[in-house]
Phi, psi and omega in degrees: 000307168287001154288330184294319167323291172329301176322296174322313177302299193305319189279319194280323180289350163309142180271017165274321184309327180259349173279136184332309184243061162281152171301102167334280185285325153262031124318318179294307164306328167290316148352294196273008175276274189357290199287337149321315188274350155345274206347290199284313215279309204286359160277309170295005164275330225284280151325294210270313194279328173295325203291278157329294183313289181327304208253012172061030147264203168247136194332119166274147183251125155282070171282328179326288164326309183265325159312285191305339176281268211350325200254346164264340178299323191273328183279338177272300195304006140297322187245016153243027104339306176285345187263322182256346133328294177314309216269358159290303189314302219295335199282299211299339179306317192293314218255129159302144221285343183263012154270336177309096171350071174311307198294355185273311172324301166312337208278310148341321198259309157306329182257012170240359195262333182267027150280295193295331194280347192260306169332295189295301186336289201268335183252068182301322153229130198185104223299318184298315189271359167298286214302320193292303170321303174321305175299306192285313181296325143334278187294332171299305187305312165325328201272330192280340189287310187283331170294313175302323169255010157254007182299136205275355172256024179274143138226193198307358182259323191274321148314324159299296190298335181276296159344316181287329183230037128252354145090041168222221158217126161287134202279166202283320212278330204221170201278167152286136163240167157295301177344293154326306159317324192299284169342286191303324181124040178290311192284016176252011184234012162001299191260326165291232243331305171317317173308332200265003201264316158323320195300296203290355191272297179317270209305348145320287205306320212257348167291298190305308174298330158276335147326320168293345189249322135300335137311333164296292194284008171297334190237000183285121151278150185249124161280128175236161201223156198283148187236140187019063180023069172260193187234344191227020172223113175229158166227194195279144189274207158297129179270006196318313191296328211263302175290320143310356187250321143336287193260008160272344170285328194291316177314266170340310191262338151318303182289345199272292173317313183294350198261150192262349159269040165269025195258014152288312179226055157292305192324325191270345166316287196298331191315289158010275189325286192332306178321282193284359135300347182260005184279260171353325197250342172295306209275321178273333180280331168313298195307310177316295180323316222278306168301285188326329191260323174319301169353276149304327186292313167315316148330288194250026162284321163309145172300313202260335169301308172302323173330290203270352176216063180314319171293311162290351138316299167295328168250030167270331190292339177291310174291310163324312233249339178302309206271330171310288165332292170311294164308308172331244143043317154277348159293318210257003188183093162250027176288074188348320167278351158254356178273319184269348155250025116356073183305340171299302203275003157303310176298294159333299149306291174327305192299312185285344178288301171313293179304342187263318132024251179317281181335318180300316190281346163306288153002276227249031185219316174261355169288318174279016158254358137304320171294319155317310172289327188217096188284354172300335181297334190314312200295012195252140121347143160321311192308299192316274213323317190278354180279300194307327161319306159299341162237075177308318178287353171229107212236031154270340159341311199257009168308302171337303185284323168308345154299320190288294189301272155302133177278329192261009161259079206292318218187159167232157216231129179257176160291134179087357152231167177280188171322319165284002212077033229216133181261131172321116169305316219267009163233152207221038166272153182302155138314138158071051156304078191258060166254100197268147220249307196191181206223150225203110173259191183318331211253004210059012191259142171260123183256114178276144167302143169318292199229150202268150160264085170341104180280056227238160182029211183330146163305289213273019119299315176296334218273331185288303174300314191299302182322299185299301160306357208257264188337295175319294200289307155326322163289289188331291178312317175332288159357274161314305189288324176294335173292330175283332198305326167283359172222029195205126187279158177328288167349303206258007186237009153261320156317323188270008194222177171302155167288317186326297175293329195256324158345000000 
């Protein structure tokens, strides 16, 4: 058996088996003899290690034996490497070029490229395995070329160009082959080709981001919610989802516009831009709109407001009649990206932002000319002064505010009640009396007025006579207590007068 090995090693390593120009088909055949009686010797070694094994003894190592495969395992996978090298090349030369596997290709290439590495390992000169090295490494250059134009984001713009600058046209009647690619010089144009192939991949990427960005506003909705739970009056809920979605778009189309392989789809960019700056500009005059009519709405919901400000009533109601309109219209398509880029509805606002405007600066021009009468409102907020203004008609309204209007008043006290507002049981005079009687500081003490005040037409003229009386009644009582003081001992002449007077 191991001579026969030997033989076999000796019979494989001949140099005819591995030369270029031997006869192909025999050389395979002697190859597959060989590697039969392989065959045959590694079963009987196979047997003889069982043999061993049985009777406990030591292994013999078939090194011989594993040398004599090797060198026939490599020499046939030498000449069929080269046989199905050919016959890939011969298909992929042929087969249209925009059908072709790259990743297959590659994969191809790689397992051939690590073939040559084992050939030079073991057969170190050798003409046969030069060639095969010759063949791969060709086409490994060839492979970065054929990838970049099998790249799947080239299109018809990007083909005039790889055409331009081969300076010919690929014809219309027949498929592209390689063969061809060969023909035109492609592969002599590498680094333009790779550009233009770097081009279509960016403006891929940068197509795919405005996509993602028109994708985005597809699902954005703007919420609306019901105002003080009517059925037929709504505003805007949170805008949160819209804005953020807002400045990721912004983002995106910054980068996009900035980048210089946009000039395919810049037009749908600058749109884009355009959209989302009339968003943006929509979205701050809405939110404005939105506060300025709550606001207001509350306001000129009152009676005695409309009354009193007929005008600005009449042009809150235009804005009122807008806005009603406007939400109608997001009830019924509240999908943000078509509503909110509306140069109409931008125009609208803006027009309603002005009239509410305006109303505000009436507002706060008649509001200060109340202040101008009963210079005490200053100490009220707009809202309070306006509360109290809207039940004008009722001039128990500033009881809540007079701790505010005075430091040292808790409440005025009208006729027929007590001290809380609470209507007298034991009296049987009409109700809702408004002849206000005295003044009622923090502690509870009443001090009654000289003479009573009608809580009668404007808040703020009577609220002045209510002041003025204050004042009268204090100097009077003053009065009285400085006359007691000298004929009344201290004890019983602190009992008998105001805390008010006696400070």
């Amino acid at each position: 058996m191991i001579q026969d090995v030997e033989q076999i090693n000796t019979e494989a390593n001949e140099l005819w088996l591995t030369d270029i120009s031997s006869n192909k088909e025999e050389v395979k055949l002697a190859l597959s003899k060989l590697n039969n009686r392989l065959a045959e010797r590694q079963e009987e070694s196979i047997l003889y290690e069982s043999y061993q094994c049985f009777f406990q003894v030591e292994m013999t190592k078939f090194d011989i034996l594993s040398n004599a495969s090797e060198a026939v395992t490599l020499r046939i996978l030498l000449w069929d490497s080269l046989d199905e090298w050919e016959k890939k090349m011969s298909i992929w030369e042929e087969d249209n070029f925009h059908n072709l596997e790259v990743e297959q290709m590659n994969t191809f290439l790689a397992l051939n490229l690590k073939y040559v590495m084992q050939f030079k390992k073991i057969i170190p000169v050798c003409k046969l395995v030069d060639l095969i090295d010759k063949k791969v490494q060709l086409f490994k250059e060839k492979m970065s070329i054929i990838t970049m134009l099998r790249n799947p984001n080239l299109k018809n713009h990007h083909w005039i160009k790889i055409e331009h600058i081969l300076g010919t046209t690929f014809p219309t009647n027949q498929s592209l082959t390689l063969i061809m690619l060969e023909k035109l010089g492609a592969f002599k144009y590498g680094s333009e080709i790779i550009d233009v192939s770097i081009q279509a991949s960016s403006e891929a990427t940068l197509e795919a981001m405005l996509k993602k960005v028109e994708d985005s506003w597809k699902i954005v909705n703007l919420i609306v919610l019901p105002y003080k739970n009517t059925n037929d009056i709504f505003i805007l809920g949170s805008l949160e989802e819209v804005q953020v979605t807002l400045e990721e778009a912004n983002i995106n189309l910054n980068t996009l516009i900035s980048s210089k392989n946009t000039l395919m789809i810049k037009s749908k960019v600058e749109d884009w831009i355009n959209s989302m700056a009339i968003m943006n500009d929509v979205i701050i005059e809405w939110n404005l709109c939105q506060n300025n009519w709550i606001y207001l709405e509350s306001i000129f919901a009152a009676p005695d407001i409309q009354r009193q400000l007929p005008n600005e009533a009449k042009l809150f109601n235009q804005v009122n009649n807008s806005w009603k309109s406007i939400m109608q219209k997001v009830v019924k398509n509240p999908l943000a990206i078509n509503i909110c880029t509306e140069t109409d509805l931008l125009k609208t606002l803006i027009k309603n932002n002005q009239q509410l405007e305006q109303i505000l600066l009436y507002l706060e021009a008649y509001l200060e000319s109340k202040r101008v009468v009963f210079p005490r409102f200053n100490f009220l907020a707009n809202v309070e002064l306006l509360e109290i203004i809207a039940q004008a008609r009722n001039p128990r309204a500033v009881q809540p505010y007079m701790n505010k209007c005075f430091e040292a008043i808790w409440r005025i006290q009208f006729k027929n009640e007590d001290c809380e507002g609470k209507q007298l049981q034991s009296v049987v005079e009409e109700k809702n009396n408004t002849d206000v009687i005295a003044m009622i500081s923090p502690e509870r003490e009443i001090v009654q007025f000289v003479s009573p005040i009608k809580a009668t037409g404007n808040v703020e003229f009577w609220l002045s006579r209510v002041e003025k009386e204050m004042v009268n009644t204090l100097r009077t009582l003053m009065s009285i207590a400085i006359e007691d003081y000298n004929t009344t001992s201290r004890e019983e002449w602190v009992l008998l007068h105001a805390d008010q007077v006696k400070i």
